[in-house]
C-alpha positions in Angstrom: 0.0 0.0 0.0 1.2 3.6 -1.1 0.1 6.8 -0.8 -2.9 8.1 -2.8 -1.1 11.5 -3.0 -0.3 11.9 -6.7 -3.2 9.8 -7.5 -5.2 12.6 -5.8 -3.3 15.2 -7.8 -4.2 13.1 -11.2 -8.0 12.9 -10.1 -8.3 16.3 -9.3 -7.0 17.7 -12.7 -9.1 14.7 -14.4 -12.4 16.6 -12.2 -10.9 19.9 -13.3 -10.2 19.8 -17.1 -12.9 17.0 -18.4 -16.6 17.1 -18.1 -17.8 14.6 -15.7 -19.5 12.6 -18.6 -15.9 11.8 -20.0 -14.4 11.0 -16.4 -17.4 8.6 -16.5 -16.0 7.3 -19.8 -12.8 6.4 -18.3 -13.7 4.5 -15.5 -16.4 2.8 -17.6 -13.2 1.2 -19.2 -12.0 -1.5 -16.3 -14.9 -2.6 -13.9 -12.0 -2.4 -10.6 -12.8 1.3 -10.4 -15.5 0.9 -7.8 -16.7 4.2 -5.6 -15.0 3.5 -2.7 -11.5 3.8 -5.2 -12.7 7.1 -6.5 -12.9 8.0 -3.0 -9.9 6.8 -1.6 -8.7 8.9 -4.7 -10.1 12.2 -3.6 -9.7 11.8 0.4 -6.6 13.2 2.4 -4.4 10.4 3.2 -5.9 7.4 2.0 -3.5 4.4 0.8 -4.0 3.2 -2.7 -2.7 -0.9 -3.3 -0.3 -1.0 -6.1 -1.8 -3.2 -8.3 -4.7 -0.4 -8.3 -2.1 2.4 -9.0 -1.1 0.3 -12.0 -4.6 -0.2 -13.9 -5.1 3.3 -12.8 -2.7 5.2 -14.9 -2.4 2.7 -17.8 -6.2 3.1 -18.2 -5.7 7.0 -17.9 -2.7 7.0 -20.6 -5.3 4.8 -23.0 -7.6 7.0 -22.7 -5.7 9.8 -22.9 -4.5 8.4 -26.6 -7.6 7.2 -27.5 -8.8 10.6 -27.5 -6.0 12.2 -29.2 -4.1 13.9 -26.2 -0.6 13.8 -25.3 -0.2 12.2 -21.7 2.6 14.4 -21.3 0.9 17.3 -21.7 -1.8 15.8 -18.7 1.5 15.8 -16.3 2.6 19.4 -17.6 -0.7 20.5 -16.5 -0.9 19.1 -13.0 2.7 20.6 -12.5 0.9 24.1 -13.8 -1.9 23.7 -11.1 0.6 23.0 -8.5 2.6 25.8 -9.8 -0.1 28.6 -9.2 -1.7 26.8 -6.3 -4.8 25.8 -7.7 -6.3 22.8 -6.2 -3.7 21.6 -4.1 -4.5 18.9 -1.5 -2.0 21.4 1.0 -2.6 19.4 4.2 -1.7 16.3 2.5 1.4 17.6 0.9 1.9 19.4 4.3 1.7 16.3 6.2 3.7 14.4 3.7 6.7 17.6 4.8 6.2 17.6 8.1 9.4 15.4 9.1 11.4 17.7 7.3 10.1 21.0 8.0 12.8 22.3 10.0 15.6 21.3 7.4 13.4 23.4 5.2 14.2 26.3 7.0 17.9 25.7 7.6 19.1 25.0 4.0 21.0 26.6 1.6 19.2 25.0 -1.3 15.6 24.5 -1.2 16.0 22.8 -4.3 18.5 20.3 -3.6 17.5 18.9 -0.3 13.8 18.1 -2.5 16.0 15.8 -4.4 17.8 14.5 -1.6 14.9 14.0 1.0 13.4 11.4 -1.8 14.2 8.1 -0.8 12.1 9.4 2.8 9.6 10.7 1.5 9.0 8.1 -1.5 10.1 4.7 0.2 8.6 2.8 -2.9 11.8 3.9 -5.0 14.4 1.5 -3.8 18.4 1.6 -3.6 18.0 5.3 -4.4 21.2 7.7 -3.8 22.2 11.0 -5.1 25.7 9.8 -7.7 26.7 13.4 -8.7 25.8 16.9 -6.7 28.6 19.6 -7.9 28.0 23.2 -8.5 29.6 24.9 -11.6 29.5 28.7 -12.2 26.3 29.0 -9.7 24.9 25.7 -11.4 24.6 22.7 -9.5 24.0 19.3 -11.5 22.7 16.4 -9.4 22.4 13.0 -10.7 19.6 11.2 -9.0 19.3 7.0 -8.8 16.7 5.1 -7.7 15.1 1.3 -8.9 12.0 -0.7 -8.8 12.0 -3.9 -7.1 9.5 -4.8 -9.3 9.3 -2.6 -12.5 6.3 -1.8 -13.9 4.2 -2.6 -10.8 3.1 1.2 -10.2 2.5 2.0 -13.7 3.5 0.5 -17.2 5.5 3.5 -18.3 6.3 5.2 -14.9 9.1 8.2 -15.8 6.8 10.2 -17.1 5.0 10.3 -13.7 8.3 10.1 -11.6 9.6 13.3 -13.6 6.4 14.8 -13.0 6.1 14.4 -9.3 9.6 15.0 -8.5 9.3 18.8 -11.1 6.1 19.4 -8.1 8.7 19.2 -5.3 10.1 22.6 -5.5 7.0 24.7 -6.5 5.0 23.5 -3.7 7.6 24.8 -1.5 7.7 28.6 -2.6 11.0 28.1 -4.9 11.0 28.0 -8.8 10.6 24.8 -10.9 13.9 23.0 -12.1 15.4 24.5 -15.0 16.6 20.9 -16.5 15.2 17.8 -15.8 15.8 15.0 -17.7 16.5 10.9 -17.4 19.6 9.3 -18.5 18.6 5.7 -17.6 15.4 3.7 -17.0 14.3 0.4 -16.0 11.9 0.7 -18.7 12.6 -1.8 -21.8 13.0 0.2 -25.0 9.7 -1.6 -26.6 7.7 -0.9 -23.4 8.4 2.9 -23.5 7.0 2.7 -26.8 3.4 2.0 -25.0 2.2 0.2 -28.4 1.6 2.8 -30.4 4.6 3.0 -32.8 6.2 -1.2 -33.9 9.7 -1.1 -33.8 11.9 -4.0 -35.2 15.5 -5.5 -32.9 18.1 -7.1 -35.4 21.7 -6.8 -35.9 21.9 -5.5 -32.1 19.6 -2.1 -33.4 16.6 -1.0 -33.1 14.6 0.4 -36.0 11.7 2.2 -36.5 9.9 2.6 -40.0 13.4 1.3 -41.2 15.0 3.8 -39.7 17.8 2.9 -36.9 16.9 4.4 -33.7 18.5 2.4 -31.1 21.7 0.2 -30.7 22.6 -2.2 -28.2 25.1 -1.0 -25.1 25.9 -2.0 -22.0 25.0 -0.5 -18.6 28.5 -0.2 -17.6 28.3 2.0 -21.4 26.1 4.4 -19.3 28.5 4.9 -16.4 31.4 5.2 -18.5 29.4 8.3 -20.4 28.5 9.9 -17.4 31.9 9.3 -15.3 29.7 7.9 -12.5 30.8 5.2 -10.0 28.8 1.8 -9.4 29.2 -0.1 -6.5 27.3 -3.3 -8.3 30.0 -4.5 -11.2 28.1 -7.4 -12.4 25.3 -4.8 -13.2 27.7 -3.1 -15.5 27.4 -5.9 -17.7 23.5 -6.0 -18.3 22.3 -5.1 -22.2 20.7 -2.0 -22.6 19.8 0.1 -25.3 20.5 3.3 -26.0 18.3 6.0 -28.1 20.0 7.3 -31.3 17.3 9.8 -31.8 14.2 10.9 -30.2 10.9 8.7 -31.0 7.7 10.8 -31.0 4.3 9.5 -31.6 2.9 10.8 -34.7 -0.9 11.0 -33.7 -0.9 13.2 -30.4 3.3 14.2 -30.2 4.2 12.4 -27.5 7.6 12.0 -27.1 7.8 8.4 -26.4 11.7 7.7 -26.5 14.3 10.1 -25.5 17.7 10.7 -27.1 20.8 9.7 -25.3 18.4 7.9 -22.6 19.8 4.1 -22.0 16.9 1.8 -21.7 16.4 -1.5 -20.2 19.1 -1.0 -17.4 19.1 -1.9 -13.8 18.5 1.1 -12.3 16.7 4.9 -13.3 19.4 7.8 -12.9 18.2 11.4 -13.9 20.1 14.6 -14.5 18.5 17.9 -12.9 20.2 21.2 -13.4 18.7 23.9 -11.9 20.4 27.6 -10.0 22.2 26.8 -7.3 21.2 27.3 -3.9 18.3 29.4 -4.3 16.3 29.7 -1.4 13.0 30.7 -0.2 12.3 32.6 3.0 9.0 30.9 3.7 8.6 27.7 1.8 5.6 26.7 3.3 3.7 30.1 3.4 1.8 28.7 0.2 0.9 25.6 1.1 -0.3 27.5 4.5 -2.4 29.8 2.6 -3.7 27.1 -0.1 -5.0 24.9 3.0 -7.0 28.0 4.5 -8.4 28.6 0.8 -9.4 25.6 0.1 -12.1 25.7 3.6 -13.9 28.4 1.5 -14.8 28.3 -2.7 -12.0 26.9 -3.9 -12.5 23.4 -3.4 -16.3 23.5 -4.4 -16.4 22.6 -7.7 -14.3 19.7 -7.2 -16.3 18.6 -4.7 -19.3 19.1 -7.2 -17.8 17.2 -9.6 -16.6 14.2 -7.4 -19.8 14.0 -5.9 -21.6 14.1 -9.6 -19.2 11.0 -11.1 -20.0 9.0 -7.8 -23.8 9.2 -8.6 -23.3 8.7 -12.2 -20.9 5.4 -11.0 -23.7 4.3 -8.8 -25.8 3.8 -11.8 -25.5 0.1 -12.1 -27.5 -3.2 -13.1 -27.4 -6.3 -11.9 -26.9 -9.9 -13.9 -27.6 -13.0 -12.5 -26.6 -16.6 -13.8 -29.1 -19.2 -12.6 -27.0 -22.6 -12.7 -30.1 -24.5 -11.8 -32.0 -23.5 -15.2 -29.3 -22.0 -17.4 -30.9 -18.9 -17.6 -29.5 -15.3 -16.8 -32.2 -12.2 -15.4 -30.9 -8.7 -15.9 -32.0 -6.7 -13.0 -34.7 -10.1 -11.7 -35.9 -10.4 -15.1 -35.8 -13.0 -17.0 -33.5 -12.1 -20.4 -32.5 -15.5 -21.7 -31.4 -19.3 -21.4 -29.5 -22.4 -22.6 -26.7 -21.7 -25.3 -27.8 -17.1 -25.0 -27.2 -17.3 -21.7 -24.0 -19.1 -21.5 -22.4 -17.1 -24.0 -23.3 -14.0 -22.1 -22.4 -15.7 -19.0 -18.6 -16.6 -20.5 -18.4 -13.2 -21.3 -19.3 -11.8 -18.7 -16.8 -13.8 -16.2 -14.2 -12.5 -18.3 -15.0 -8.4 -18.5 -15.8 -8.7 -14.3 -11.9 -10.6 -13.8 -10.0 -8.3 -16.6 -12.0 -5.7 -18.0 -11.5 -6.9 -21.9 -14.3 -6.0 -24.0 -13.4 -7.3 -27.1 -13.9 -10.9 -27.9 -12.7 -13.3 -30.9 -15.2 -15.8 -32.0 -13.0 -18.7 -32.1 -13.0 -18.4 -28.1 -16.7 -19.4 -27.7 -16.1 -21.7 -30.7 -13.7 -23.8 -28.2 -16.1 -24.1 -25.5 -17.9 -27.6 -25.3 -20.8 -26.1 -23.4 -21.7 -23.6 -26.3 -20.5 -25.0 -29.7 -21.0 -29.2 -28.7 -19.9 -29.7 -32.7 -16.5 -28.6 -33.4 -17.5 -29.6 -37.1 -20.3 -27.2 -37.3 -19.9 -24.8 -34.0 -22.7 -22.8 -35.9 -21.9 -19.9 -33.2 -22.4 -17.0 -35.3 -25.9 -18.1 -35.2 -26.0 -18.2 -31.1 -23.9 -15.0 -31.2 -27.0 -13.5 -33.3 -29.4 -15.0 -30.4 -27.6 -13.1 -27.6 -27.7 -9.9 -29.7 -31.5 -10.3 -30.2 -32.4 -10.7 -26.5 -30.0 -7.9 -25.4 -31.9 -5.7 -28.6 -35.3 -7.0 -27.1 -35.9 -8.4 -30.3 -35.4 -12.2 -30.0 -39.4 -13.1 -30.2 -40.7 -10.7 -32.9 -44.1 -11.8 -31.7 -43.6 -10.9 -28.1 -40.5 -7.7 -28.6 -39.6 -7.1 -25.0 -37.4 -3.3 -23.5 -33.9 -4.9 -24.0 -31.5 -4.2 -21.8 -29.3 -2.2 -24.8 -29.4 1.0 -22.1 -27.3 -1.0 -19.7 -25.2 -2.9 -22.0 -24.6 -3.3 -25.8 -22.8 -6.7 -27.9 -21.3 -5.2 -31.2 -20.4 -7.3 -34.4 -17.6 -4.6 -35.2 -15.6 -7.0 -37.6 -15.5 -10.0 -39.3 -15.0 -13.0 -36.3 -15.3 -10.8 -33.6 -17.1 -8.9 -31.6 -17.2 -6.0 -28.5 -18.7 -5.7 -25.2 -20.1 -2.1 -24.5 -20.9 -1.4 -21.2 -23.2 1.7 -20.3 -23.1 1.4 -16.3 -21.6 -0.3 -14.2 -21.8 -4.3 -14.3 -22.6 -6.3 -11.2 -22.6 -9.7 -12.4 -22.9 -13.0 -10.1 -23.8 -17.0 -10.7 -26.1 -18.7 -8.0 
């Protein structure tokens, strides 16, 4: 269990920027958001699992592509609001300071001892120590390392978030944004930082792009070498990597989904932040003091508004039973269908409630003894069209019933497959 802190930061930009009928949208896409997440989203101090803080952002960053938006641009603005003040959660942030108030005060670099107070205030980034800190012609260059034990398990792609949450640090404490910030290794696998949305092709120890080369194999101990920085671990240096030739942007929404000279694939993530050196604010928590006696009055409203507005929309729901004694499913205690119908809907259904998937290849059902008893002539399209007519209310022309299309949808949108479109939230059980 982590903190829900920058989760709460996400949510509150999300309940900011978007109408609440496209929040809905997005957690419409996975059936684990549930209302008591959301609020353990938007409530001070509330501990999020990891596993949730995983599906969380991946769903936001599909999403966020899916509509045409850079998910880069969604950090930039959160680091904007925090910048001016707007919707901070300032006793969280506050009581996530509080050990380190006094050091605050007493330093000659409000910006440095952010970076260096990390591995504290952050215990999920691991092995994490400061490799460079030197100060050249009133620059200082610090060189920050830190790993996941596991990587991946906060978020698919997680330096775009890291480099955003660490870019809050100094503007929530009076003092200006860094003036460089940028990552020099990652634990992130050069294909995963790709996200899916541009194929690449390894061979001959490159990476290419379009046929273009845009990445060649190195070693870690390549990375130190570069940077003149010491490693305790030797056998790390010897770990493959790849390092970018060239930036890789995504052509739809201009997200820049590689970075040049960053080495991917190693052991550990190091980042370079240059930034004035030892700047230093008189009050670095007069701010945050001010933001917290703000938000008691209109501030925080129409957040509030909004929260309280998704969590009635999410409570919009409609239950599906299975009835193992007659092989029959009711939607909401009525009866919808039976037999072959339901057991199709039934399949799919255990499958959207245990991963969210809403997409479906025929030749799954076609497998399935229970549905297709003839693996000569499955005749499933036929039993697809079945299912498709009850949920239509359309299955007994004689007799056309309401449907249940308002709550749910099955689309044929291509040839040997089809979609699950959910309109509410699904509370499915068997008895």
């Amino acid at each position: 269990m982590i903190s829900n802190l920058f989760l709460q930061l996400t949510h509150i930009e999300l309940l900011i920027s978007y109408p609440v009928k496209d929040v809905l949208s997005l957690v419409k896409r996975d059936s684990r958001f549930t209302v008591k997440l959301l609020n353990d989203l938007y409530f001070e101090d509330s501990m999020i699992e990891e596993g949730a803080h995983r599906f969380i952002l991946d769903n936001l960053v599909g999403w966020l592509y899916e509509r045409g938006e850079n998910p880069d641009d969604f950090v930039e603005k959160i680091v904007k609001r925090c910048a001016s003040f707007e919707a901070v959660p300032a006793r969280s942030v506050l009581r996530s300071y509080l050990p380190f108030i006094s050091s605050f005060y007493s330093t000659e670099d409000v910006r440095a001892l952010c970076l260096e107070i990390i591995p504290k205030r952050y215990p999920f980034l691991t092995h994490a120590s400061i490799l460079r800190n030197e100060i050249v012609d009133g620059n200082r260059e610090m060189n920050f390392a830190f790993r996941f034990e596991t990587p991946g398990s906060l978020v698919s792609n997680p330096m775009r978030w890291i480099l955003g949450m660490l870019r809050v640090g100094p503007l929530l404490l009076n003092t200006p944004a860094y003036e460089q910030m940028g990552c020099v290794a990652t634990q992130t696998s050069f294909i995963e930082a790709l996200e899916g949305r541009i194929s690449a092709e390894m061979k001959d120890n490159g990476v290419y792009v379009d046929g273009k080369l845009v990445g060649v194999a190195k070693t870690f101990g390549d990375c130190l070498d570069e940077h003149g920085f010491k490693w305790e671990n030797d056998i790390e240096r010897n770990i493959a990597c790849v390092v970018a030739l060239e930036d890789v942007v995504e052509p739809r929404t201009g997200t820049k989904l590689i970075q040049k000279g960053c080495y991917y694939g190693a052991p550990s993530n190091i980042l370079d932040v240059k930034f004035e050196a030892n700047v230093k604010a008189q009050e670095p928590f007069l701010k945050l003091m001010g933001s917290v006696v703000k938000q008691e009055f209109a501030a925080w409203e129409p957040i509030q508004k909004a929260q309280e507005k998704l969590l009635d929309l999410m409570n919009d729901s409609v239950s599906i039973i299975y009835y193992k004694s007659d092989d029959s499913i009711s939607v909401n205690n009525k009866h919808l269908m039976r037999n072959v119908p339901a057991r199709i809907l039934r399949n799919l259904l255990r499958e959207y409630m245990a991963t969210g998937r809403e997409e479906y290849e025929n030749r799954e059902f076609k497998r399935e003894p229970d549905i297709c008893m003839d693996p000569l002539r499955p005749n499933f399209e036929s039993r697809l069209n079945r299912v498709i007519a009850h949920v239509n209310g359309s299955a007994d022309p004689g007799k056309p019933t309401e449907g249940v299309k308002k709550y749910f949808e099955i689309e044929r949108h291509r040839r040997g497959g089809f979609r699950f479109v959910p309109k509410c939230k699904i509370v499915f059980k068997e008895e």
